[in-house]
C-alpha positions as CSV (number, residue, x, y, z in Angstrom):
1,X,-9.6,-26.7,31.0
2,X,-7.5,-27.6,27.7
3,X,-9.5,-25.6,25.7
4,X,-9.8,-22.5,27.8
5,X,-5.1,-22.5,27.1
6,X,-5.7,-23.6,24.0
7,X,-8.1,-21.2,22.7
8,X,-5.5,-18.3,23.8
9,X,-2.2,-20.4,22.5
10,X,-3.8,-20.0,19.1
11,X,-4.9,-15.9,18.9
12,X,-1.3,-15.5,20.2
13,X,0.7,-18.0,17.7
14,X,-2.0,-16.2,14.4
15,X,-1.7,-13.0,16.0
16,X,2.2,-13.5,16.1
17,X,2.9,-14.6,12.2
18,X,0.3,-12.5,11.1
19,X,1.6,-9.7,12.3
20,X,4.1,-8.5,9.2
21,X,1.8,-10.2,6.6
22,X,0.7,-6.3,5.4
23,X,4.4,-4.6,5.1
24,X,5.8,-6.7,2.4
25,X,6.9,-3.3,1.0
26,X,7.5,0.0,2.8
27,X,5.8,3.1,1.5
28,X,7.9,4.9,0.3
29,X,9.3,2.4,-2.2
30,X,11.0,2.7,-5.6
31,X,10.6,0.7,-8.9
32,X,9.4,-2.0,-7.2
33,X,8.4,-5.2,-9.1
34,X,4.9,-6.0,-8.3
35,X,2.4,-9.1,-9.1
36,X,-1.0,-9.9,-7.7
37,X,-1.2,-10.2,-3.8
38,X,2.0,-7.4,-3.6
39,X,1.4,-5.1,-0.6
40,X,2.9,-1.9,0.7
41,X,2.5,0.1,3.7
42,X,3.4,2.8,5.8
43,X,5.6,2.2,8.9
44,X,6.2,4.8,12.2
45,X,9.7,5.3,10.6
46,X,8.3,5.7,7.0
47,X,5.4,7.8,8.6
48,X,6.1,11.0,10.8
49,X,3.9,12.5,12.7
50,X,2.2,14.9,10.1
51,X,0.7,18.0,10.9
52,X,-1.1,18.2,7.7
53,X,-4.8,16.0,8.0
54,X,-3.9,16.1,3.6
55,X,-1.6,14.0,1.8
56,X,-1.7,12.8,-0.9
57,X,-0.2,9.3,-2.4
58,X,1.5,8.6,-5.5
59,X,1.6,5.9,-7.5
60,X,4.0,5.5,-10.2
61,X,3.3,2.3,-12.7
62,X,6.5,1.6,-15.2
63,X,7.2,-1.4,-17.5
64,X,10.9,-2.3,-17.2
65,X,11.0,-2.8,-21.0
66,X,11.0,-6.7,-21.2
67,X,7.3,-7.1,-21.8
68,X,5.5,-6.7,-24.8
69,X,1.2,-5.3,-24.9
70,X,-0.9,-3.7,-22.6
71,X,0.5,-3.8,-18.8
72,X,-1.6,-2.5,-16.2
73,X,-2.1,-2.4,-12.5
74,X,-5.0,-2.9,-10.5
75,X,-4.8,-2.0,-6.7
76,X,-6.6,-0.8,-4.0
77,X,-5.6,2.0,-1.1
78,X,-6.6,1.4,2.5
79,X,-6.5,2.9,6.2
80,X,-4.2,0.6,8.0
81,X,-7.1,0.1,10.5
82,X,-9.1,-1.1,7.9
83,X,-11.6,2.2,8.4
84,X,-11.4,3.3,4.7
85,X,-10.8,2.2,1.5
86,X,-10.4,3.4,-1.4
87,X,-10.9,2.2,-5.3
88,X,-9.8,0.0,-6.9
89,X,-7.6,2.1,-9.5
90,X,-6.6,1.0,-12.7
91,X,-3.3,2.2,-14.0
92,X,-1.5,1.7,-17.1
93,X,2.5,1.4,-17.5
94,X,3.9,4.9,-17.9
95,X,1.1,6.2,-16.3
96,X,0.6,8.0,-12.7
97,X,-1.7,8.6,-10.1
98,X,-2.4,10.3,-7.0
99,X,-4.3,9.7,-4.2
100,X,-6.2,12.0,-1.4
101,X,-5.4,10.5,1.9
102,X,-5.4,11.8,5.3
103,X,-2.6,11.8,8.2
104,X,-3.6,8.2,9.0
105,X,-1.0,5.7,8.3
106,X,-2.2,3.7,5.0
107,X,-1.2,0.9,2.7
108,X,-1.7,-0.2,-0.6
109,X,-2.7,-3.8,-2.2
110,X,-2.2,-4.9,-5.6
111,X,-5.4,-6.9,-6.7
112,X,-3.9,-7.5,-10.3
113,X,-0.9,-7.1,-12.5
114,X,-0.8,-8.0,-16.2
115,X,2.6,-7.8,-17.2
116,X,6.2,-7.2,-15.8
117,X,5.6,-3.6,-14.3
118,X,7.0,-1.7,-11.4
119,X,5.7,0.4,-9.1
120,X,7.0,3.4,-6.8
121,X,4.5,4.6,-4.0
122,X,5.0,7.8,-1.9
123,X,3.1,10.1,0.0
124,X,3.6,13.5,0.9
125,X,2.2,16.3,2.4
126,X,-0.1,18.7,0.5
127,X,0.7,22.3,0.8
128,X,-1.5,24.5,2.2
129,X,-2.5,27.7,0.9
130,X,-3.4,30.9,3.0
131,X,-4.4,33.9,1.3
């Protein structure tokens, strides 16, 4: 019998804490500093219902100027249901990249960081072209 409220106690209580372990950072977010383990994703405010299924993400890798060699971010991109994933991309300080993503909402984890760098994610809608 104690295991049968105990059993549920527990999902509920790690169901509970776990719950805003993903949105450390909203997308979309600007110059923020990032190490390994930094995550970002999209919210219902930060995400309106799009009508495009294309979007794309960017990801914009600066070095504040303190650091000195080669500064790069690793990170990965990933349906927030955890139905697709995508990379991991490497990108350089001063570099930029953008992603092909559809209207599901997504987030994005950094697996590695060498150096002080900072990051600004967005999405936005790609336009479509009729002809």
């Amino acid at each position: 019998m104690k295991k049968q409220i105990l059993i549920p106690i527990v999902v509920l209580f790690t169901m509970f804490f776990s719950a805003n372990v993903f949105a450390q950072y909203p997308i979309s977010s600007y110059d923020t500093p990032v190490h390994s383990g930094t995550y970002f994703a999209e919210t219902h405010a930060s995400n309106p219902a799009y009508s495009a299924e294309k979007r794309k993400m960017n990801v914009d890798v600066t070095d504040p100027g303190t650091s000195f060699g080669e500064n790069k971010v690793v990170f990965m991109v990933y349906s927030l249901d955890f139905s697709q994933f995508k990379g991991p991309y490497t990108v350089e300080a001063g570099s930029s990249m953008d992603i092909d993503i559809d209207n599901s909402e997504w987030g994005l984890y950094v697996m590695f960081s060498k150096g002080r760098n900072l990051m600004t994610v967005t999405t936005e809608q790609e336009e479509s072209s009729t002809n």
